[in-house]
C-alpha positions as CSV (number, residue, x, y, z in Angstrom):
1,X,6.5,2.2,16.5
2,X,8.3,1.9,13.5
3,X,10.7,-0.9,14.5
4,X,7.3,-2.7,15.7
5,X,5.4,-2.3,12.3
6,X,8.2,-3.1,10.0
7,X,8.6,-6.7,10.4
8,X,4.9,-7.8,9.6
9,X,4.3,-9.1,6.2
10,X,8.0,-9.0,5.2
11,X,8.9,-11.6,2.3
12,X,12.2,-12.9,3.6
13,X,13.3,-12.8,0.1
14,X,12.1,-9.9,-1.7
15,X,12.6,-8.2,1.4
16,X,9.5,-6.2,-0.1
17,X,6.2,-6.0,2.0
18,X,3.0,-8.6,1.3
19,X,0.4,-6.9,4.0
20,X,-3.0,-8.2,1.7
21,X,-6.4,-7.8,2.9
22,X,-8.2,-10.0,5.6
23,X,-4.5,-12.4,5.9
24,X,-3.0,-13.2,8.3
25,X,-0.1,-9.9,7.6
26,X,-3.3,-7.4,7.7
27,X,-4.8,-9.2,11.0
28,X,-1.0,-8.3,12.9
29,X,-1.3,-5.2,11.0
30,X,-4.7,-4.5,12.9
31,X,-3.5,-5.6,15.7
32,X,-0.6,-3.1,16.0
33,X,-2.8,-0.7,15.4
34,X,-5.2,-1.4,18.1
35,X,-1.9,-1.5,20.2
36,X,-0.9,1.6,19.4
37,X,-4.6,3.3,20.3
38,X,-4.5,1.2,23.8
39,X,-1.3,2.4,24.8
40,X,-2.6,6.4,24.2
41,X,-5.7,5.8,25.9
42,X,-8.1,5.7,22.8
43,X,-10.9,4.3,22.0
44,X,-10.7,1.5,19.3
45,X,-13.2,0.3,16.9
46,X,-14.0,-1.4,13.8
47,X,-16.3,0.0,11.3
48,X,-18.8,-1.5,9.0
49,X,-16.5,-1.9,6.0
50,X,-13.6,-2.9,8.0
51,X,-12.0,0.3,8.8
52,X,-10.3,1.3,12.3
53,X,-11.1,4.0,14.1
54,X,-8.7,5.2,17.2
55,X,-11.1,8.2,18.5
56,X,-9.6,11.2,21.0
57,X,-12.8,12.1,22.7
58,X,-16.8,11.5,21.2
59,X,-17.3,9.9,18.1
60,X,-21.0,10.9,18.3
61,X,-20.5,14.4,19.1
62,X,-19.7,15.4,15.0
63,X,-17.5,18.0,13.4
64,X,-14.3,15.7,14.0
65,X,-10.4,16.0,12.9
66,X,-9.6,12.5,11.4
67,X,-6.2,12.0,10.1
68,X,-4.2,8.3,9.4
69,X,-4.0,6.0,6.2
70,X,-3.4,2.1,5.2
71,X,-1.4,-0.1,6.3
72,X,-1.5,-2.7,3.8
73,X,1.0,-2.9,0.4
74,X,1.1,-3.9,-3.0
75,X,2.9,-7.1,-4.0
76,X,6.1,-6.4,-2.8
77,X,5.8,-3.1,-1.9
78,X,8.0,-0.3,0.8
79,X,7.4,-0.3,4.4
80,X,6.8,3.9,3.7
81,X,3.4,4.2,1.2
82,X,0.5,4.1,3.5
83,X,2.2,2.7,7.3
84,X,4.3,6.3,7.4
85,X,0.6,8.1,7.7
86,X,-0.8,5.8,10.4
87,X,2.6,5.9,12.4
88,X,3.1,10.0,11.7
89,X,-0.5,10.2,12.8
90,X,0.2,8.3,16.2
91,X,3.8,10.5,16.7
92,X,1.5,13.9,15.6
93,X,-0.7,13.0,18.8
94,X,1.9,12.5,21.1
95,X,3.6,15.4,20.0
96,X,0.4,17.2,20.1
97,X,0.3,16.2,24.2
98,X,3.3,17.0,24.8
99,X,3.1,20.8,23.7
100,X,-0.4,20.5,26.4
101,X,-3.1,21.2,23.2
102,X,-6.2,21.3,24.6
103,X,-8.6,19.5,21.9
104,X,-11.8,21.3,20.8
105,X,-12.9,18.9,18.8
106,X,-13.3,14.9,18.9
107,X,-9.9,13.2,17.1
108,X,-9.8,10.5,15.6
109,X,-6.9,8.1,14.0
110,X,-7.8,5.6,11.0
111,X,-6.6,2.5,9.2
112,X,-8.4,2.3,5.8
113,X,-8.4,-1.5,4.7
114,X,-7.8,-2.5,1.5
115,X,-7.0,0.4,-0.1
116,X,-4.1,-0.7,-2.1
117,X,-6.3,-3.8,-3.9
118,X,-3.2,-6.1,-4.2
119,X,-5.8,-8.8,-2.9
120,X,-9.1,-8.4,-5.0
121,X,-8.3,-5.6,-7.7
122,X,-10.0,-3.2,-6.7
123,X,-8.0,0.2,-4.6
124,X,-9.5,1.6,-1.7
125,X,-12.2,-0.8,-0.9
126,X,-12.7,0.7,2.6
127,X,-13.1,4.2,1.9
128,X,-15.3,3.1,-1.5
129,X,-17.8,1.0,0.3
130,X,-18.2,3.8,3.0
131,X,-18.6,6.5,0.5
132,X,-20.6,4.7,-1.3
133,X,-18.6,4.5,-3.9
134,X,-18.4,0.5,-4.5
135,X,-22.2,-1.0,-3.7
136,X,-22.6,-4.0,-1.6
137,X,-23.6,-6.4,-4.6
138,X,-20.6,-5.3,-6.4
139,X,-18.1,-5.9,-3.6
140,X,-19.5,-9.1,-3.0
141,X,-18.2,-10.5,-6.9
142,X,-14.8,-9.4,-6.0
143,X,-12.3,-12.3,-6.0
144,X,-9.0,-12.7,-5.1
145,X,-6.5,-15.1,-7.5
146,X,-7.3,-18.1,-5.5
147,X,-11.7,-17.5,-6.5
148,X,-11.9,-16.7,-2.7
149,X,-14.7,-13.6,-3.0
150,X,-14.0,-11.0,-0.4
151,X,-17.0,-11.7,1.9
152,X,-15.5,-15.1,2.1
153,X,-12.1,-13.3,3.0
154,X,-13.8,-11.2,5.6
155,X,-15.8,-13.8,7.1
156,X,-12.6,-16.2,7.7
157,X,-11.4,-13.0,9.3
158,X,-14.3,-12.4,11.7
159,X,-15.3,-9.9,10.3
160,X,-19.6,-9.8,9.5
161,X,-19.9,-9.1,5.3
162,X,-23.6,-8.6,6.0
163,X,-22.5,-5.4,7.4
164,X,-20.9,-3.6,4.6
165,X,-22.2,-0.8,2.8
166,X,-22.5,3.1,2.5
167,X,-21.9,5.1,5.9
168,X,-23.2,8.3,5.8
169,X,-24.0,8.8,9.0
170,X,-20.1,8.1,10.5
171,X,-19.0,10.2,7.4
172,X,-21.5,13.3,8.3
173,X,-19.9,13.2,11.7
174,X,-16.6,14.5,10.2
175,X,-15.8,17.9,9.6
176,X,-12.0,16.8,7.9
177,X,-9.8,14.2,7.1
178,X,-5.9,15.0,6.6
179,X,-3.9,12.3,5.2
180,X,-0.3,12.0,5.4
181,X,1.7,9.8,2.8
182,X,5.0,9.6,1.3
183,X,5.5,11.4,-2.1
184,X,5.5,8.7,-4.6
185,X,8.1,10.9,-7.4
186,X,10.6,13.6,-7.3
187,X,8.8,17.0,-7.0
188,X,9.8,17.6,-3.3
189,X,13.6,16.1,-3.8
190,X,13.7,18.4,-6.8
191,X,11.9,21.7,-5.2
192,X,14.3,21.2,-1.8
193,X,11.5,20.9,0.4
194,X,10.6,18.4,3.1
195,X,6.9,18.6,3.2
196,X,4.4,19.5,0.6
197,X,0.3,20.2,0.6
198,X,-1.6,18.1,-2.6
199,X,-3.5,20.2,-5.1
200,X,-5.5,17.3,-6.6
201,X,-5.3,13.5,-7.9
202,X,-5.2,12.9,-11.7
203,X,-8.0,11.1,-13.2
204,X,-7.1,7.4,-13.2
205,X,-8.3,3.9,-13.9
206,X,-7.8,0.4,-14.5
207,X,-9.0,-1.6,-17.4
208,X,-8.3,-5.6,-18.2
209,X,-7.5,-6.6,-21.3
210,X,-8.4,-10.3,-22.2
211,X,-6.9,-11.4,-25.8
212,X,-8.1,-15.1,-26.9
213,X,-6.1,-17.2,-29.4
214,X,-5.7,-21.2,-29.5
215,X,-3.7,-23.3,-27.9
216,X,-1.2,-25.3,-29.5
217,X,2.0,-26.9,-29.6
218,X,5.0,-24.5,-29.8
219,X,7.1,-26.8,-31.7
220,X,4.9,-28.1,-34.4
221,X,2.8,-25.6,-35.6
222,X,3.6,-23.0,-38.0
223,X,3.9,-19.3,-36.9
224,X,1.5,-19.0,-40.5
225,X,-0.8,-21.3,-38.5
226,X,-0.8,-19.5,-34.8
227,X,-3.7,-17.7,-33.7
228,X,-1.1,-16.3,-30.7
229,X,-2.8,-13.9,-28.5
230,X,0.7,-13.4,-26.7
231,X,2.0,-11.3,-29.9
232,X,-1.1,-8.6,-29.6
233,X,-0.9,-8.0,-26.3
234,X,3.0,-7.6,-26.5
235,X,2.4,-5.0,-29.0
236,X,-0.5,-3.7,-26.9
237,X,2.2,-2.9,-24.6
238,X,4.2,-1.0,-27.1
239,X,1.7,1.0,-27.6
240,X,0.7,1.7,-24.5
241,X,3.9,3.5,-23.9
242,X,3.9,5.6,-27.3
243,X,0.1,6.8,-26.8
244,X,1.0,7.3,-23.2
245,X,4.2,9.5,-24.1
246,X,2.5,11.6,-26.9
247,X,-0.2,12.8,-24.5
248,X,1.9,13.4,-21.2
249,X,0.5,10.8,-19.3
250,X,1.2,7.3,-17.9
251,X,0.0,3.7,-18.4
252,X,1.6,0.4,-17.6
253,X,0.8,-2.9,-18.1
254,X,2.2,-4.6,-14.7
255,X,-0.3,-7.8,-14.4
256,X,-1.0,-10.5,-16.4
257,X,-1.9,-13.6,-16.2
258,X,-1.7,-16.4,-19.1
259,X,-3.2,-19.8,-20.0
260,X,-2.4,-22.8,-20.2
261,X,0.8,-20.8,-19.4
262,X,3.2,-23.7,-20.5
263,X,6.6,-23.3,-22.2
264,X,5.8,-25.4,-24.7
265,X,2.4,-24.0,-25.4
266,X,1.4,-21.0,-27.4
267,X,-1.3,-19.4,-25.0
268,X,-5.2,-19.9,-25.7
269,X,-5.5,-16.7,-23.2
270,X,-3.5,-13.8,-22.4
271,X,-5.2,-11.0,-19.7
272,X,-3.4,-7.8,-19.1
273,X,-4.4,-5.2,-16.4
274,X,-4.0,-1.3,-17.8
275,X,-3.2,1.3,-15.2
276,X,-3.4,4.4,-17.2
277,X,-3.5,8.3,-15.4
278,X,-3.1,11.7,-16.8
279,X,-3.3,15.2,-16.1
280,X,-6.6,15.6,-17.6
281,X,-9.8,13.1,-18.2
282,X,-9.3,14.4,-22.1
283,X,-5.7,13.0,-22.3
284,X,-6.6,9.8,-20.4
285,X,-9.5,9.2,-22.6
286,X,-7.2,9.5,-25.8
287,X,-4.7,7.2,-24.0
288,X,-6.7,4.8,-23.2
289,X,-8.7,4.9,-26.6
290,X,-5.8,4.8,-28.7
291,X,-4.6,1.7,-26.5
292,X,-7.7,-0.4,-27.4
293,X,-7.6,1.1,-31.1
294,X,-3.7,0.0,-31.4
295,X,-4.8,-3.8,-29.6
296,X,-7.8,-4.2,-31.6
297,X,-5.8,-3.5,-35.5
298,X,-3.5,-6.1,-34.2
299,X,-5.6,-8.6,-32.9
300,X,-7.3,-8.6,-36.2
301,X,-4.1,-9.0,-37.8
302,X,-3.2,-11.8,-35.4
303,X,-7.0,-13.9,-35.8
304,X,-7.2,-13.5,-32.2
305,X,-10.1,-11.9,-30.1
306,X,-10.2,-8.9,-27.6
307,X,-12.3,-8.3,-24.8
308,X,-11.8,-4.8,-22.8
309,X,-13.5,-4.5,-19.4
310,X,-13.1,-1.3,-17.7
311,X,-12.4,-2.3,-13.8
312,X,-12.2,0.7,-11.9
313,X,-12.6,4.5,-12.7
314,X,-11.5,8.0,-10.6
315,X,-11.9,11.4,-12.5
316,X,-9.8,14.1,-11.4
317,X,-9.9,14.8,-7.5
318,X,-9.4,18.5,-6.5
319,X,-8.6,19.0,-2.7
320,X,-11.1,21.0,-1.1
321,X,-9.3,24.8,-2.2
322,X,-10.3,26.0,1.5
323,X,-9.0,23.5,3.7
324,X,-6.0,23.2,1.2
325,X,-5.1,27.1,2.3
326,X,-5.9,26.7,5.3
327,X,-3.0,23.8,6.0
328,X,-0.9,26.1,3.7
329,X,-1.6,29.2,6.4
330,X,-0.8,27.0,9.5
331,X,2.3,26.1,8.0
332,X,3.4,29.5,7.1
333,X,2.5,29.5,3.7
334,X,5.5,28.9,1.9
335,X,4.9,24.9,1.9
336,X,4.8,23.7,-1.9
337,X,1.4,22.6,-3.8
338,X,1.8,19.6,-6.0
339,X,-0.5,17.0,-8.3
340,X,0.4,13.8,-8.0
341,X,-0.8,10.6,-10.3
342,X,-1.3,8.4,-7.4
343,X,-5.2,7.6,-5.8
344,X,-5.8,7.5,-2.0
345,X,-8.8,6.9,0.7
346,X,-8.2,10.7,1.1
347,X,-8.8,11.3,-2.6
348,X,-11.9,8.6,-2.8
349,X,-13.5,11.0,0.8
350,X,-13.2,14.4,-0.9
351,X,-16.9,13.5,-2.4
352,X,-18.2,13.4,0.9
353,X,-16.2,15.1,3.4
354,X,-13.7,17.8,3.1
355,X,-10.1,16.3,2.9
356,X,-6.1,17.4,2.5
357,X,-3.2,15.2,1.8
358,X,0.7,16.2,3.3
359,X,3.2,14.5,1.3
360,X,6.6,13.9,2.3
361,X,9.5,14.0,0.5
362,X,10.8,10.9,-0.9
363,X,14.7,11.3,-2.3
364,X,14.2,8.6,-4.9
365,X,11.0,8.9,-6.3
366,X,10.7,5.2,-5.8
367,X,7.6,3.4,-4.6
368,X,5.6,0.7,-4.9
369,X,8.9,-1.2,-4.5
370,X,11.3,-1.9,-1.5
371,X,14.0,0.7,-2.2
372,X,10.8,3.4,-1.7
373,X,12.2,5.4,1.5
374,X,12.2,8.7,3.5
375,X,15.1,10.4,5.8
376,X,14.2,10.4,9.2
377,X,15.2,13.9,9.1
378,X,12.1,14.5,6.7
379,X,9.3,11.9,8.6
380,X,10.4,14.1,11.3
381,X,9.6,17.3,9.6
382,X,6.4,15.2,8.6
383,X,4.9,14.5,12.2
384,X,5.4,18.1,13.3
385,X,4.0,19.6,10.1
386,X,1.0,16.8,10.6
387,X,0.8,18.0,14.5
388,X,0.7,21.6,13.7
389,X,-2.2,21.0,11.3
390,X,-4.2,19.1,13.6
391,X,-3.8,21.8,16.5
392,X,-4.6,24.7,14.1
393,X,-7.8,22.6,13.1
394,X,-8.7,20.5,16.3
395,X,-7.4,22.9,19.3
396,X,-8.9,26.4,18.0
């Protein structure tokens, strides 16, 4: 499975992954996928919102196991932060048949799209839109870099964007969702341990900075003269890391996107994207406040004006506490519990179903990137954790 998967969506340079929604990398994506289910017998299907579904016995008949992930990346991302879910998933059930579980309960596997946002800005579009997290007007104004909007995406992709919406009624037929994904840091390669259980997701968010200045002609005109929006967002940066370091929590500025954007040109427009997480919605509130305080003393400074627009919001996600013992009983409870700064489909579900997350260990801490990796030694330790939660929960 995994020689199969790893090739799709590969830059040839970068050697990182490009796997964006509705393209032509997610469409050979989806159609691994619906490989895969063929192959075990399973029946395949696409949900409103885009979604796959690889069902193990009656989707109507409710109270369902669901486990999988995403299979698409950020810009350049590792072949391990989504795709090792959906493939551990796959091994799980074949492991799960050959030990002769008898199921209990209806299966299913799942391929959330879009949940990275690389394409439109906005993570886990699938899961949001069936939660009802992102509304149907609202999806309809995202666009992608190009100004394609992503009904315009999915219909190219033949997929219906009349369809999307809230799903309450495939959500009620769930009983839990466990989601398996690569740690994305260092607590399992410090701790020793090949496998862990998530305690919660910090509160995160995303908020785009636009600073307007005036164009003009780098060579003649007098830094006295400049109304240069490029010098407050680089100290916007700056400061980004200070408030982000005095409050124990993280932000980054990794977008941005300038006009005219010419060598010669000082920049009428700068945008920057803020991705800014924390412990604790109090210290992420100060972060980000003190980032737009520190931007808007400078861009007063700098005759240059500052719009913020807050793009996306998650508070603070705390796994359901009894499924989360639960996995931690079927796998003898020793297995560590850990926070981790990075959102998921699993983390956008919790409001409507119960959900768990099994992380495994990454030696690096690297993702987002193509050095991101996992021994096979520890996916291995992955699948049959992942099986032996799914027959304590699905075979009872």
């Amino acid at each position: 499975m995994w020689r199969d998967l790893l090739p799709i969506g590969r830059h040839a340079d970068t050697r990182g992954y490009r796997r964006f929604a509705w393209t032509a990398a997610d469409r050979d994506c989806r159609a691994w996928f619906e490989a895969q289910a063929a192959s075990r017998g399973l029946t395949c299907e696409i949900d409103r919102n885009g979604n796959q579904w690889a069902w193990l016995g009656d989707p109507l008949a409710g109270d369902a196991v669901v486990t999988g992930s995403h299979l698409d990346s950020v810009p350049d991302g590792g072949a391990f932060d989504g795709p090792l879910g959906v493939v551990s998933s796959f091994a799980a059930l074949d492991e799960l048949r050959r030990r002769g579980a008898e199921f209990t309960r209806p299966l299913a596997i799942t391929n959330f799209g879009d949940e990275e946002g690389a394409r439109f800005g906005l993570a886990c579009v699938g899961s949001r839109l069936a939660a009802g997290q992102l509304t149907r007007e609202k999806a309809y104004e995202l666009r992608d870099a190009d100004g394609v909007t992503l009904p315009q995406a999915m219909e190219a992709a033949g997929h219906d964007p009349g369809a999307i919406g809230a799903d309450p009624e495939r959500l009620a037929r769930i009983g839990a969702f466990v989601e398996l994904h690569v740690e994305q840091g260092r607590a399992l390669d410090l701790t020793g341990d090949a496998v862990g259980i998530a305690s919660a997701i910090w509160p995160h968010g995303r908020w785009r900075f636009d600073f307007a200045g005036e164009a003009n002609h780098a060579g003649t005109t007098r830094l006295v003269d400049r109304r240069d929006p490029m010098l407050t967002y680089a100290e916007t940066v700056l400061a980004a890391r200070r408030e982000a370091e005095l409050a124990g929590a993280v932000a980054t500025f990794g977008k941005i996107s300038v006009e005219p954007n010419g060598v010669n040109a000082i920049p009428s427009l700068v945008r920057g994207w803020l991705d800014s997480r924390a412990p604790d919605l109090a210290a992420l509130d100060t972060v980000v406040s003190a980032v737009e305080q520190a931007a808007r003393e400078r861009a007063e400074r700098d005759g240059v004006d500052l719009t913020v627009v807050r793009e996306s919001f998650t508070p603070v996600i705390e796994f359901e506490h009894a499924l989360r013992d639960e996995l931690n009983k079927i796998l003898g409870g020793a297995v560590p519990v850990l926070g981790t700064g990075a959102g998921h489909d699993a983390g956008i579900l919790s409001g409507s179903i119960p959900t768990a997350m099994l992380f495994v260990r990454n030696p690096t801490g690297v993702s987002h990137s193509p050095a991101e990796s996992a021994a096979e030694d520890d996916c291995v330790v992955g699948v049959v954790a992942l099986a032996d939660v799914l027959e304590g929960l699905a075979c009872r």
